[in-house]
VMD Tcl script that draws the C-alpha trace (Angstrom):
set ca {
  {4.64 1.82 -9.32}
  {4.43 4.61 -11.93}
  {1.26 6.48 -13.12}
  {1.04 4.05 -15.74}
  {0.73 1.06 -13.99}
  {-2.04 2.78 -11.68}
  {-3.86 3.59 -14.69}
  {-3.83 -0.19 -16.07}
  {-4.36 -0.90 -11.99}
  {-7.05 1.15 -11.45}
  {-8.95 2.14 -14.89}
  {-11.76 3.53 -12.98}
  {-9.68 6.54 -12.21}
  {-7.51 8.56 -10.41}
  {-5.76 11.57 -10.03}
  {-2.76 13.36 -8.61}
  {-2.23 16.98 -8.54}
  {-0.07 19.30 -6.67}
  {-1.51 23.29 -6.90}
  {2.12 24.77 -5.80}
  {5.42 24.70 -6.73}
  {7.04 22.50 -3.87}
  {3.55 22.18 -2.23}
  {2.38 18.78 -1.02}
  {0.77 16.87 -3.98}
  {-2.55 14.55 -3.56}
  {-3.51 11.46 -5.18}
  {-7.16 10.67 -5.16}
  {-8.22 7.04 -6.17}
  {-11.80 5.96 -7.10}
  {-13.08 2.87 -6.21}
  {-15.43 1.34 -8.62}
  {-18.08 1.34 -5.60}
  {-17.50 5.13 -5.43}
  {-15.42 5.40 -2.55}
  {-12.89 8.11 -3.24}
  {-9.01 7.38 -1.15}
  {-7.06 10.41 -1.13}
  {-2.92 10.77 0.24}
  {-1.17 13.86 0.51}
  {2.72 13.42 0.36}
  {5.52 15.19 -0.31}
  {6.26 13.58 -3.69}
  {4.50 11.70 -6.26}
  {6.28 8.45 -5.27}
  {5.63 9.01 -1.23}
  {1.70 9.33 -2.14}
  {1.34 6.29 -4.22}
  {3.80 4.25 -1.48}
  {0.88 5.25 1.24}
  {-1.65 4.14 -1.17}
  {-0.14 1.03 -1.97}
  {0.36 0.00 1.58}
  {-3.47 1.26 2.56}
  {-4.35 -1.44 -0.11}
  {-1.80 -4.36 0.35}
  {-3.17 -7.61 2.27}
  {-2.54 -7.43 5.89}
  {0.67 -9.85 6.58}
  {0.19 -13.65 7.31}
  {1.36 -13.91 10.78}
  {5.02 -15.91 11.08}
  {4.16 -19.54 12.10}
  {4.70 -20.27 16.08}
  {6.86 -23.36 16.00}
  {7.07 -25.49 19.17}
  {9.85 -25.55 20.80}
  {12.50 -29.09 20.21}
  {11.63 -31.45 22.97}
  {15.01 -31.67 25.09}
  {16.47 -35.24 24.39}
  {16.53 -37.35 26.89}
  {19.39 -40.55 27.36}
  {16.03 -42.93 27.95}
  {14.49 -42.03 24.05}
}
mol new
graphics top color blue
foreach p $ca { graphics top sphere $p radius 0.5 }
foreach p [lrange $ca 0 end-1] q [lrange $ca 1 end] { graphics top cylinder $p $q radius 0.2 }
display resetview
């Protein structure tokens, strides 16, 4: 995801900013109910990856199947 999709994503705003050279850089992202998330990372793409997963529905668990009933000469 680039910056531009986050801004069509998330219009009520965000920001990412890095103060050094090399330095860690943080994305902040504000909720429309005013909750501010903020990632440090080493890279622009690393931040938005943590945010992204933070955010993503948790996983559907995989489907227990029953084991095959063992066939038996009498069926």
């Amino acid at each position: 995801m680039t910056l531009d999709d986050l801004r069509r994503r998330f219009p009520h705003g965000f920001a990412l900013y890095a103060f050094d050279p090399g330095a860690p850089v943080t994305l902040e992202v504000h909720a429309t109910n005013g909750v501010m998330l903020t990632y440090r990372a080493r890279t622009e793409a690393e931040a938005i990856a943590a945010f992204l997963a933070d955010i993503a529905p948790p996983a559907e668990p995989e489907p227990v199947s029953e084991p095959e009933p063992a066939v038996d000469v009498f069926d």
